[in-house]
C-alpha positions, 0 to 999 in steps of 0.5 A: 043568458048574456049575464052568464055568457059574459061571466063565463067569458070573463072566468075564461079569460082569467083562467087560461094564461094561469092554466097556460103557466102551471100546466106548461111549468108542471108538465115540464117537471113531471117530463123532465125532473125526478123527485121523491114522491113524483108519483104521488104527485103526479096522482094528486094532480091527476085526481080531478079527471076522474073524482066526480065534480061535487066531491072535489067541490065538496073538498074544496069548499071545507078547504076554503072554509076552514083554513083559516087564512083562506077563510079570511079572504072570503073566496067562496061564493064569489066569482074568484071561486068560480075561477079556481072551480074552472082552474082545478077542473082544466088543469090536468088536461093542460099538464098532461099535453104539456107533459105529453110534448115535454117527454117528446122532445129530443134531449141531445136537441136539447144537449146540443143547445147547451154545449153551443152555450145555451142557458136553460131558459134559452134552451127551453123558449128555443128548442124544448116549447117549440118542439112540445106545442101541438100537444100543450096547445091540444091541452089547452083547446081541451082544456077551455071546452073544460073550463066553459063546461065547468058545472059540479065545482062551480055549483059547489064553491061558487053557487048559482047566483045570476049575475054574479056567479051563475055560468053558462052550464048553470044557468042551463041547469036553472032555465031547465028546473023553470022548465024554460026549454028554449033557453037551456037550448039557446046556451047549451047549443053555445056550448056544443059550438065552443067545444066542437070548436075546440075538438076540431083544433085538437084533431087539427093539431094532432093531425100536423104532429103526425105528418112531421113524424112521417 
């Protein structure tokens, strides 16, 4: 089980400051910018919280093995496809916090900022992720419960090679099918902690934003 609590740790750590950058960069256009297509686009991002977890493995594993560029670099049953099965799963629910905050956030705040002077990128360190961090950061915690449970995806692009590729949930999934119960209890009771952990943070935040709104 340490193997796959080191693996899963390890994808955790690469994933969550790109999660934090795209979901953050995303949820701002999405709350701030009008575009052509911003619906089907806000549609496409969205799909992977209801598609089932194998049909976007499925897509992703023609996707990687039949473009040619990305069939060249040899992604799929290695651990950086573990990775981008975490990333795709998790994203939406960072974007969708992100955007959350975003569209909150005061725009003559923000006008004010900038008849002082104020640049766009100061105008958003200074006031727009300030004001939008509870929700982004709700997507965040929600997001690595996401990510750490990831199976489907995974299973799909990555497979479930101990050691290698196999995380937490899969190696629950192969402990069970060697009928070794205790184990499975052993990493899945991991599991409830972590995401137990990051629903407490989630009402916690949520919580806090309700008392500035009062």
């Amino acid at each position: 089980m340490l193997s796959a609590l080191r693996l899963s740790l390890q994808i955790l750590a690469g994933v969550l400051p790109l999660l934090f950058l795209a979901g953050t960069a995303l949820g701002w256009i999405l709350a701030r910018k009008h575009f052509p297509g911003k619906r089907l686009v806000t549609f496409l991002l969205h799909l992977p919280l209801v598609l089932p977890p194998t049909v976007m493995g499925l897509y992703l594993l023609f996707l990687l093995g039949h473009t040619p560029l990305l069939r060249d670099m040899k992604l799929l049953f290695t651990l950086p496809a573990a990775m981008l099965a975490a990333f795709t799963a998790a994203l939406p629910l960072v974007m969708t916090g992100a955007r959350t905050g975003f569209a909150g956030v005061p725009q003559n705040l923000e006008n004010a900022a900038r008849s002082l002077g104020d640049g766009e990128w100061r105008v958003f360190f200074r006031i727009s992720l300030p004001l939008a961090r509870r929700p982004l950061f709700a997507g965040m915690a929600l997001a690595t419960a996401r990510a750490l449970g990831e199976f489907g995806i995974t299973l799909m692009i990555a497979g479930n090679m101990p050691g290698r590729t196999q995380t937490l949930p899969l190696y629950i999934y192969g402990r069970v099918e060697m009928m070794d119960f205790s184990g499975a209890h052993a990493a899945a009771f991991l599991l409830v902690f972590v995401a137990s952990l990051c629903l407490l943070i989630v009402h916690h935040l949520e919580e806090g934003r309700h008392d500035l709104s009062r």
